[in-house]
Structures are given as C-alpha cells and as structure tokens.
C-alpha positions, 0 to 999 in steps of 0.5 A: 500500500501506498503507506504501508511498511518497507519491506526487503526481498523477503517481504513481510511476516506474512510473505507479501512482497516476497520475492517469487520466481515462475518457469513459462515454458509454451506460455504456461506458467510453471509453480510459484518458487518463492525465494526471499533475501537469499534462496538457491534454486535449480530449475527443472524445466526449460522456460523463461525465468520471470520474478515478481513481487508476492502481492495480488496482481491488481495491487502491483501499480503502488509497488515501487523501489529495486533489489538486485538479483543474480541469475547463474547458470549451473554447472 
C-alpha cells in the first residue's frame, strides 16, 4: 500500500512482497518458487525465468523501489 511498511526481498511476516520466481515454458506458467533475501534454486524445466513481487496482481501499480538479483547458470 501506498503507506504501508518497507519491506526487503523477503517481504513481510506474512510473505507479501516476497520475492517469487515462475518457469513459462509454451506460455504456461510453471509453480510459484518463492525465494526471499537469499534462496538457491535449480530449475527443472526449460522456460523463461520471470520474478515478481508476492502481492495480488491488481495491487502491483503502488509497488515501487529495486533489489538486485543474480541469475547463474549451473554447472
């Protein structure tokens, strides 16, 4: 919310705002991953990577601020 708390990758005591990963593989989405301040993952399907914040996707608009995220392909 406009006025709500400031919350970090990990969102807060209920998990709004959690930083949240889904595979698109042929246009479908894949599960929700949620992944926070610092999670590790190895995806199980080929798609596209997409991230998002946890929060209802018609409250997206009043979201605002950055987190930086790096993305290494396994070896």
């Amino acid at each position: 919310a406009p006025a709500g708390d400031e919350v970090d990758a990990g969102g807060d005591a209920a998990g709004r705002g959690r930083l949240v990963a889904a595979i698109f593989e042929e246009f479908a989405r894949g599960e929700q991953i949620p992944l926070g301040v610092e999670k590790r993952f190895t995806a199980t399907t080929a798609g596209q990577l997409m991230l998002r914040c946890a929060d209802d996707w018609t409250q997206l608009g009043d979201n605002s601020g950055e987190i930086k995220v790096v993305v290494r392909r396994a070896e």
